[in-house]
SEDREN-509703 format. One record per residue (C-alpha): z, x, y negated. Coordinates in Angstrom, 2 decimals. Last residue first. Layout:
        zz        xx        yy
         Z         X         Y
...
REM end
This chain:
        zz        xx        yy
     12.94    -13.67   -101.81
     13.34    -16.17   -103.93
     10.94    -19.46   -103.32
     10.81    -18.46    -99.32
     14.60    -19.03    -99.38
     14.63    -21.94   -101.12
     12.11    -23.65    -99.14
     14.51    -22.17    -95.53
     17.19    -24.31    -96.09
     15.04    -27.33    -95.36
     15.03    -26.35    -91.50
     18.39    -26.92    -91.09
     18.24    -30.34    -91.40
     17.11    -33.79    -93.65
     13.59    -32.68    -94.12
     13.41    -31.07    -90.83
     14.22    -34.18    -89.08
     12.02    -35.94    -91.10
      8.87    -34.26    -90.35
      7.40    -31.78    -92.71
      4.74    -31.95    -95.13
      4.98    -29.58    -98.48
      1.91    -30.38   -100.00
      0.68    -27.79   -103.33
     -2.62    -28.69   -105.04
     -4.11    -26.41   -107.74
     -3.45    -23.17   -105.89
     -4.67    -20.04   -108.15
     -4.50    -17.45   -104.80
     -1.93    -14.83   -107.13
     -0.21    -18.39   -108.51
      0.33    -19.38   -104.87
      1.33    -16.07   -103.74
      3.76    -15.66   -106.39
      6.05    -18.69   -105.55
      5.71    -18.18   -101.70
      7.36    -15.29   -102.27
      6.93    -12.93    -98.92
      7.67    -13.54    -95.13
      6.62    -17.22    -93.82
      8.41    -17.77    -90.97
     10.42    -21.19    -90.93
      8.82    -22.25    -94.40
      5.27    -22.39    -92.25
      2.40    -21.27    -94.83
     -1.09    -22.91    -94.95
     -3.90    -22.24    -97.26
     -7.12    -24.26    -98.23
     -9.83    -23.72   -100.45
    -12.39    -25.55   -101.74
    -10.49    -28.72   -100.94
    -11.96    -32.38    -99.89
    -14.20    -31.75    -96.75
    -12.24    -29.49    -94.57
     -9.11    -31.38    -95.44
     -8.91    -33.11    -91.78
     -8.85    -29.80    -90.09
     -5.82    -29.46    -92.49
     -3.26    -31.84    -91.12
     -2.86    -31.15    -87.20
     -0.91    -27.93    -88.09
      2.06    -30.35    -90.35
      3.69    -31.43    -87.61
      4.32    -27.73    -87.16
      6.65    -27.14    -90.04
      4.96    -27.39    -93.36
      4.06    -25.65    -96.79
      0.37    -26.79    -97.47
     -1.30    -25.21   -100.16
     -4.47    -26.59   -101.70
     -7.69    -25.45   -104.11
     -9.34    -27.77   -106.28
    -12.01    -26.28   -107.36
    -14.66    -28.62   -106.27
    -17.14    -26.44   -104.21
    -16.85    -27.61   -100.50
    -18.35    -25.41    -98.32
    -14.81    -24.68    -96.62
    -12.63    -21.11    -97.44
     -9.66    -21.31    -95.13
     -7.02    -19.32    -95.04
     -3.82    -19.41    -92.52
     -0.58    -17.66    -92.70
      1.13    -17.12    -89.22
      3.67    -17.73    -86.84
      3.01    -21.42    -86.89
      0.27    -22.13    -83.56
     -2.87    -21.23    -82.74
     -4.28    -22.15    -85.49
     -4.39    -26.00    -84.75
     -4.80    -26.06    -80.38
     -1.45    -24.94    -80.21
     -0.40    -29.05    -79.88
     -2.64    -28.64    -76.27
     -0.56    -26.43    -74.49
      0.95    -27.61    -71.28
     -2.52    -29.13    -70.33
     -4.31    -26.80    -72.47
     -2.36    -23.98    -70.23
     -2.44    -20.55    -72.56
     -3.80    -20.84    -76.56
     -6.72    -22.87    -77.37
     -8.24    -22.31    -81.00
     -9.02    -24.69    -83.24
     -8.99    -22.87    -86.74
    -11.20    -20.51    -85.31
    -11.49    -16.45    -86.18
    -11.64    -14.06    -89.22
     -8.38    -11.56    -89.26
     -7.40    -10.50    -92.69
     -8.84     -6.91    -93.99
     -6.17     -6.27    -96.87
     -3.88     -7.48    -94.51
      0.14     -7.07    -95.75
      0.73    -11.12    -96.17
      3.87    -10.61    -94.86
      3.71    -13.57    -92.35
      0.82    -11.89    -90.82
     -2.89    -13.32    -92.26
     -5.52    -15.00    -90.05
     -8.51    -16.27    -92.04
    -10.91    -18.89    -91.32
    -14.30    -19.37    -92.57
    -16.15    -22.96    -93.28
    -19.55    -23.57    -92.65
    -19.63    -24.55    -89.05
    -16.56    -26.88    -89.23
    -18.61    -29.25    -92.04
    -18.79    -32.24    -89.02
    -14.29    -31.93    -88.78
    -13.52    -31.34    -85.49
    -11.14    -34.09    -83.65
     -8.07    -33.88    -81.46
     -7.26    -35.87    -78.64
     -4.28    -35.36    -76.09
     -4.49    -37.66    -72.82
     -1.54    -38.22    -71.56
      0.55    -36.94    -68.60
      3.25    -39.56    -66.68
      4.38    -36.78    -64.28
      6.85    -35.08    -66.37
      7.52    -38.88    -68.15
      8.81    -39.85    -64.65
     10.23    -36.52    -63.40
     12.82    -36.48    -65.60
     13.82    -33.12    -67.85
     14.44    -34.88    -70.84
     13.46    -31.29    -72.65
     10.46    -30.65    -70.43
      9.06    -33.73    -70.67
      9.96    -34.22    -74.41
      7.93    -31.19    -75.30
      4.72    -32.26    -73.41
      2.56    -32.69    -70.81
     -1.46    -33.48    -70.98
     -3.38    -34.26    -68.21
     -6.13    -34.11    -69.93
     -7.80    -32.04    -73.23
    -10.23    -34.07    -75.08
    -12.40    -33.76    -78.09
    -13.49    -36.08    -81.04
    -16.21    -34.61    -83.11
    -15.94    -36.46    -86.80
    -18.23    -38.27    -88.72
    -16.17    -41.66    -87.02
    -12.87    -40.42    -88.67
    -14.04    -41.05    -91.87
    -14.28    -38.14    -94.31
    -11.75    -37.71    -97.60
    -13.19    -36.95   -100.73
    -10.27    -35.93   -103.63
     -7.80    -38.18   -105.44
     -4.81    -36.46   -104.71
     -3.09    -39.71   -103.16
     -5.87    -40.88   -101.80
     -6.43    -37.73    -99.95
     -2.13    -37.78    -98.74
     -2.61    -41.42    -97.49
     -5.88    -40.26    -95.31
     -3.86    -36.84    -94.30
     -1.40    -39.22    -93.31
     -3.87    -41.43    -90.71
     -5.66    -38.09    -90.29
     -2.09    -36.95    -88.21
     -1.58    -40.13    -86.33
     -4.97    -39.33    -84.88
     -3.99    -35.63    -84.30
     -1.17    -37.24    -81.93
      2.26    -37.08    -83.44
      4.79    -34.20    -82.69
      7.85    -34.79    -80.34
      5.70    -34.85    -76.72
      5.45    -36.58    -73.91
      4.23    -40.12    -75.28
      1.99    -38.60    -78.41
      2.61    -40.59    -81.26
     -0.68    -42.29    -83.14
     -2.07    -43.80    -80.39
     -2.70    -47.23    -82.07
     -0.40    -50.25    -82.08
      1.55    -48.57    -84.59
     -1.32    -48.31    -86.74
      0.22    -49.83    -90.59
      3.06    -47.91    -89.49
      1.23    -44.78    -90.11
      0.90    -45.40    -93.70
      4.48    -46.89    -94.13
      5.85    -43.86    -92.64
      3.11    -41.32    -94.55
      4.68    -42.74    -98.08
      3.00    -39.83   -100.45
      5.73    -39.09   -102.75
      4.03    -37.39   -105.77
      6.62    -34.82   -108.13
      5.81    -35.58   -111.96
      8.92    -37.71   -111.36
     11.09    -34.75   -110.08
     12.43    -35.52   -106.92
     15.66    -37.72   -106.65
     14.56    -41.28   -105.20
     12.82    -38.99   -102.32
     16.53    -38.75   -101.26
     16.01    -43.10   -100.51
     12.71    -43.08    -99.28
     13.06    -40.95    -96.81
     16.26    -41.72    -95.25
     15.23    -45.46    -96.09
     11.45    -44.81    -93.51
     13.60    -42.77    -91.49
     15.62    -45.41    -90.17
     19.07    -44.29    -88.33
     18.79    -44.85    -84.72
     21.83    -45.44    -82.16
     22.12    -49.47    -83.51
     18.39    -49.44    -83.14
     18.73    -49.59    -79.10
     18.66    -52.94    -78.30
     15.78    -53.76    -80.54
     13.26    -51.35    -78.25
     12.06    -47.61    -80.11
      8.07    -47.49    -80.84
      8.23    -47.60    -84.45
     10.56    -45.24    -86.26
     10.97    -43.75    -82.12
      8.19    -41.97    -82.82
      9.55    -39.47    -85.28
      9.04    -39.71    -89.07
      6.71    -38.75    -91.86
      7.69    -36.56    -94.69
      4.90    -35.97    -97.13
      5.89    -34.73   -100.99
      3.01    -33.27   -103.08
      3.17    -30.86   -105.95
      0.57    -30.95   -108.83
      0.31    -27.06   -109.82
     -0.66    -26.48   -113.42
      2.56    -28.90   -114.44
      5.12    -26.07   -114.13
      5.24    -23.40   -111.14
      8.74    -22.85   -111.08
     10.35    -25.83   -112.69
      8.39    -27.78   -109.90
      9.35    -25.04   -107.06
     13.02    -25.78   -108.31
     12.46    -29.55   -107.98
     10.77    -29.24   -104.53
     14.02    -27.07   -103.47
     16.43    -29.48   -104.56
     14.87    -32.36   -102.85
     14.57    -30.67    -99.21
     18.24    -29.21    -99.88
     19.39    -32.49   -100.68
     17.69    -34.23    -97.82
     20.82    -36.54    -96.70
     20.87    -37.07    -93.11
     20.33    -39.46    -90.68
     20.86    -39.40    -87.11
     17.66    -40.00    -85.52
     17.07    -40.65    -81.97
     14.36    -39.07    -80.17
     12.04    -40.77    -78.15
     10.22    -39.88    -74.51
      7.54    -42.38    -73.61
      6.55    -43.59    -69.89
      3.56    -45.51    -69.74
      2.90    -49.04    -67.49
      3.20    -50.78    -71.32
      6.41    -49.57    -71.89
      8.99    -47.90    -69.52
     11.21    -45.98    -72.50
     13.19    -42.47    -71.90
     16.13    -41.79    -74.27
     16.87    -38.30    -76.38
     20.12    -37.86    -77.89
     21.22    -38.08    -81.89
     20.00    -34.86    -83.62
     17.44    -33.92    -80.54
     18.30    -30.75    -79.72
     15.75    -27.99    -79.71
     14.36    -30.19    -82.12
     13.13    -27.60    -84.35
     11.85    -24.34    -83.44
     13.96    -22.39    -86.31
     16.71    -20.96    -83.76
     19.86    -22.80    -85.88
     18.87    -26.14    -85.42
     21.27    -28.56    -87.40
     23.15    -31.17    -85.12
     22.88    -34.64    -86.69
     25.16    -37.03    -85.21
     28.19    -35.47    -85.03
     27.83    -34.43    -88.67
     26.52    -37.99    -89.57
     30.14    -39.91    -87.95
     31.91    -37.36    -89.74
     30.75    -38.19    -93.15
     30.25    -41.81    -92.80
     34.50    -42.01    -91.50
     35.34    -39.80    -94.81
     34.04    -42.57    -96.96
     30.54    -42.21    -98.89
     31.10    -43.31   -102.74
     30.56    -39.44   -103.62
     26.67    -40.20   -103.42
     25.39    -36.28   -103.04
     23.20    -35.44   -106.18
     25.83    -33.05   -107.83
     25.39    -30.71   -104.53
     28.55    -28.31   -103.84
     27.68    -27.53   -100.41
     29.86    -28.90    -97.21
     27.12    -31.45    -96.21
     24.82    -29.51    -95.94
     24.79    -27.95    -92.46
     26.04    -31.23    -90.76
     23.35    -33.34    -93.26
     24.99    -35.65    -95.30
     24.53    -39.81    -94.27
     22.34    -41.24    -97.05
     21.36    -44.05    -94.33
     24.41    -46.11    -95.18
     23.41    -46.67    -98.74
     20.71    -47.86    -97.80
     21.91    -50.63    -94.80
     24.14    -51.88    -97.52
     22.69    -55.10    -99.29
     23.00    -57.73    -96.31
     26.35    -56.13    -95.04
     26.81    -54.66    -92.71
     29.79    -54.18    -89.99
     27.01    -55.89    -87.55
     24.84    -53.64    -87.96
     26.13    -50.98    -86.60
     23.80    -47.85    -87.61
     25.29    -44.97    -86.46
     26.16    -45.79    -82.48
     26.87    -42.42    -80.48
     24.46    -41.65    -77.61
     25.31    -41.54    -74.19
     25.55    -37.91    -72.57
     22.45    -36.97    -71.45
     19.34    -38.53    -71.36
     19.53    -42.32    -71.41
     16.81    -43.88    -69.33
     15.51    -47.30    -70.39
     13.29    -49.71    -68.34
     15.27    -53.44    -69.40
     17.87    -52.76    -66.63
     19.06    -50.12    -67.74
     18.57    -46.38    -66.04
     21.72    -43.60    -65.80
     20.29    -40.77    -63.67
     21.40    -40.18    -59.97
     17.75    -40.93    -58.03
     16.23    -38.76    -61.27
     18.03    -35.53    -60.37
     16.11    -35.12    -57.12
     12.65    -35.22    -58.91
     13.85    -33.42    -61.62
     14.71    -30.48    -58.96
     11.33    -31.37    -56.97
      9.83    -30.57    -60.25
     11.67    -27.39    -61.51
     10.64    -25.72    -58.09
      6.86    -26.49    -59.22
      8.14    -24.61    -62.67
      8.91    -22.08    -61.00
      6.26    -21.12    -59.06
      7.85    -17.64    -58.25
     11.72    -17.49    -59.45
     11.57    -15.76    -62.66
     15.07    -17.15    -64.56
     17.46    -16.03    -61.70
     15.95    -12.93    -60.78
     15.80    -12.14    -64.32
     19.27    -13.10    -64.75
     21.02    -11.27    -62.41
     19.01     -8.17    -63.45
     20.41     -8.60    -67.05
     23.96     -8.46    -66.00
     23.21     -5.50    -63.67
     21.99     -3.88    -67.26
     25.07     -5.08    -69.15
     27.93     -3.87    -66.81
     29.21     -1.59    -69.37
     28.16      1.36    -66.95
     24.88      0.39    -66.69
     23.98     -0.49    -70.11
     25.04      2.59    -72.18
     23.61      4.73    -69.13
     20.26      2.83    -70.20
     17.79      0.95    -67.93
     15.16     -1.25    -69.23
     15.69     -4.80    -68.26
     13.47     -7.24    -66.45
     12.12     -9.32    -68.52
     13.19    -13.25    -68.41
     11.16    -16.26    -68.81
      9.13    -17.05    -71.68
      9.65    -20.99    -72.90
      7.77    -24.14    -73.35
      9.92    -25.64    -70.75
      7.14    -27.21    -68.90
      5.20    -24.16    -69.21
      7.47    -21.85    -67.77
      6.71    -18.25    -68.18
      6.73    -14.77    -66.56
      6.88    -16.11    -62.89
      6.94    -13.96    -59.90
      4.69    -12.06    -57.84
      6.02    -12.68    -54.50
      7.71     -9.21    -52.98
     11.14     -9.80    -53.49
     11.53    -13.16    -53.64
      9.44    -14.29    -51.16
     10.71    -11.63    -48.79
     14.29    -13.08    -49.13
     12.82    -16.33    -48.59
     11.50    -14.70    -45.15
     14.67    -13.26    -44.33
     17.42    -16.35    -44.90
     14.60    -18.53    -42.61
     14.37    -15.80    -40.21
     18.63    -15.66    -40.16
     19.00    -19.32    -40.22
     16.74    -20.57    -37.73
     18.69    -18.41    -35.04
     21.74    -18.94    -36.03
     21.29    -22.78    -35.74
     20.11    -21.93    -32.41
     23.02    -20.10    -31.78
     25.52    -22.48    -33.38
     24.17    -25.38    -31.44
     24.39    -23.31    -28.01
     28.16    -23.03    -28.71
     28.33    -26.75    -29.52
     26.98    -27.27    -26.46
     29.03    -25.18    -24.33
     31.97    -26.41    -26.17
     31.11    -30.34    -25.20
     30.81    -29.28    -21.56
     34.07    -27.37    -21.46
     35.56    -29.96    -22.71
     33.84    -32.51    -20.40
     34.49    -30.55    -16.96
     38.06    -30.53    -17.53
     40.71    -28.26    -19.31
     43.56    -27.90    -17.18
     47.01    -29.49    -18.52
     49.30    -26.61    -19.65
     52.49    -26.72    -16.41
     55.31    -28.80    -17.38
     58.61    -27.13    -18.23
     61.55    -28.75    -16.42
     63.92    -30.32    -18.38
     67.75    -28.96    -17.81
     70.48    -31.10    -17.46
     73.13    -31.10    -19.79
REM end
């Protein structure tokens, strides 16, 4: 066979070694942005003071660690260091922004100016497998913590499907701040030219809640005339018809487990109250708690209901913080209803000047309490503004008004219940405010020790129904 001849390589011509000339000089140039641009952020890092806390997600940031041998050589102390640099990036929350900013050109929007948050939302209240007489029963869904304690008030007609259905709908809050998680998802509504955040509710059954008013009843006896208060979330009112089928309504949760208190226990309907305003500003947009106006609204109900004075909201001092931004923001994380502030209002009862406030720890150990203003700003007012009532929960609050009728009140609340007592000032002698989450000592003694007439316990729904119930027993007994 004859042999083939090997060809000689082909040259490389003027155009190749044209075309890697230019890439070459590419890479250098790009080379030499790089490494500047890699040094200067490096510097930024380092020597930029950087961010202890993010206002838009209500949180402290990282501390950098203390060192221990312990720590070091398990790996625990680099660990740390990771994560401060991670979490304290200077101007954070301006970063946090542009990243919402990005994120929102990928999100999942409908066509009639709704953003779903998350994952989509499971359906709990399908109407269309109802019947006309059912929709009650079906909102005494069990609560995901409660639902495994022996409770002779839990309707056993509930089928297995109900059961499941509420404990993947209702996730209980196990670090106290409620609505970490929203117990259903959180959606995004375009209405009116505003952006509002809502959370969805997923039922629940309040045993706990009712349980614990009836033991504080048996407790305390007929000296003390208990009050029940539980208004709802925003999206009660403000969330559109297409999207009910993911909502459970609060106003039958309510109504329905507040079937069980103890007769001589008052159920002071807040839902219907505030309803009768829905076309006022009685939610804030941004935020999970109502406004302060939504707030008097229910103090109004709860006044009637106790039968004491109660001031018109026109004697009041109304004052504004702007530029407001919220929970929700920061939770939903979209740069629409970030950048969509509000104005947040809160008024100062006329009789302010004459009443004294006292600060007490959680303990109650003072015998000197701290004097100093029920509204009190705390950090950013524009990040801040809900603070503005004591300061916050962490905390038992006093105050002694110019009002001499005897009737002395305890409120036992989460912190929709801080824009409540400013609007009190002129119908209790005395009034005294304890958050279940935090409150240290027997709640029991300290209300006959202060000779408490009145006793509210006023708490959102999604506390009423959740984790955050649990805790009324536990500051009865301990």
């Amino acid at each position: 066979m004859e042999n083939k001849r090997r060809q000689p390589p082909r040259k490389k011509g003027f155009n190749y070694m044209k075309k890697k000339n230019v890439q070459y000089g590419f890479s250098v140039i790009s080379l030499m942005i790089m490494i500047p641009v890699f040094f200067l952020t490096a510097l930024f890092l380092i020597f930029i003071p950087r961010s202890e806390k993010s206002n838009i997600e209500k949180r402290n940031l990282a501390k950098f660690p203390a060192f221990t041998f312990q720590d070091y050589f398990s790996g625990k102390f680099t660990s740390q260091i990771t994560e401060f640099y991670d979490d304290t990036v200077p101007d954070r929350d301006n970063f946090k922004n542009m990243g919402y900013s990005f994120k929102a050109l990928f999100g999942f929007h409908t066509d009639d100016g709704v953003k779903i948050v998350g994952k989509p939302v499971s359906v709990v209240n399908d109407t269309s497998e109802k019947t006309e007489n059912s929709g009650a029963a079906d909102n005494n869904k069990p609560d995901a913590k409660t639902s495994d304690k022996k409770d002779n008030k839990t309707d056993t007609s509930k089928t297995e499907k109900q059961e499941s259905k509420a404990e993947a709908g209702n996730k209980v809050n196990t670090e106290k701040d409620e609505y970490k998680e929203a117990s259903n998802g959180l959606i995004v509504v375009k209405h009116d030219g505003h952006y509002r955040g809502l959370e969805l509710f997923g039922g629940g059954s309040g045993n706990e809640y009712v349980d614990a008013l009836n033991n504080f009843h048996n407790d305390l006896g007929s000296g003390v005339q208990i009050y029940s208060m539980v208004p709802s979330t925003a999206s009660e009112y403000y969330l559109p018809d297409d999207y009910k089928q993911y909502n459970v309504s609060q106003k039958d949760t309510v109504d329905s487990f507040s079937a069980n208190l103890d007769p001589s226990i008052k159920y002071v309907d807040a839902i219907t109250a505030l309803g009768n305003h829905s076309n006022e500003e009685i939610y804030l947009r941004t935020d999970h708690h109502w406004t302060p106006l939504g707030a008097y609204y229910a103090a109004q109900t709860f006044a009637q209901a106790a039968g004491v004075d109660f001031k018109d909201i026109s004697t009041y001092k109304k004052v504004d913080i702007e530029g407001f931004s919220g929970t929700l923001a920061a939770w939903a994380q979209d740069a629409d209803l970030t950048a969509d502030t509000e104005t947040f209002s809160y008024y100062v009862p006329s009789n302010y000047d004459k009443c004294t406030t006292y600060y007490y720890t959680t303990s109650l150990e003072e015998q000197d309490p701290l004097t100093g203003n029920f509204f009190c700003g705390v950090g950013s007012p524009e990040y801040n503004a809900y603070l503005t009532f004591m300061g916050g929960d962490e905390q038992v609050v006093h105050v002694n008004t110019n009002v001499k009728n005897g009737r002395k009140l305890m409120i036992v609340k989460d912190s929709y219940g801080n824009a409540i007592p400013g609007y009190l000032f002129g119908s209790f002698e005395d009034i005294y405010v304890v958050d279940m989450r935090y409150f240290d000592s027997n709640l029991v003694n300290y209300i006959k020790s202060e000779g408490v007439t009145d006793l509210l316990f006023a708490m959102v729904s999604f506390s009423a129904v959740g984790g955050n119930a649990d805790n009324l027993n536990v500051i009865r007994t301990q």
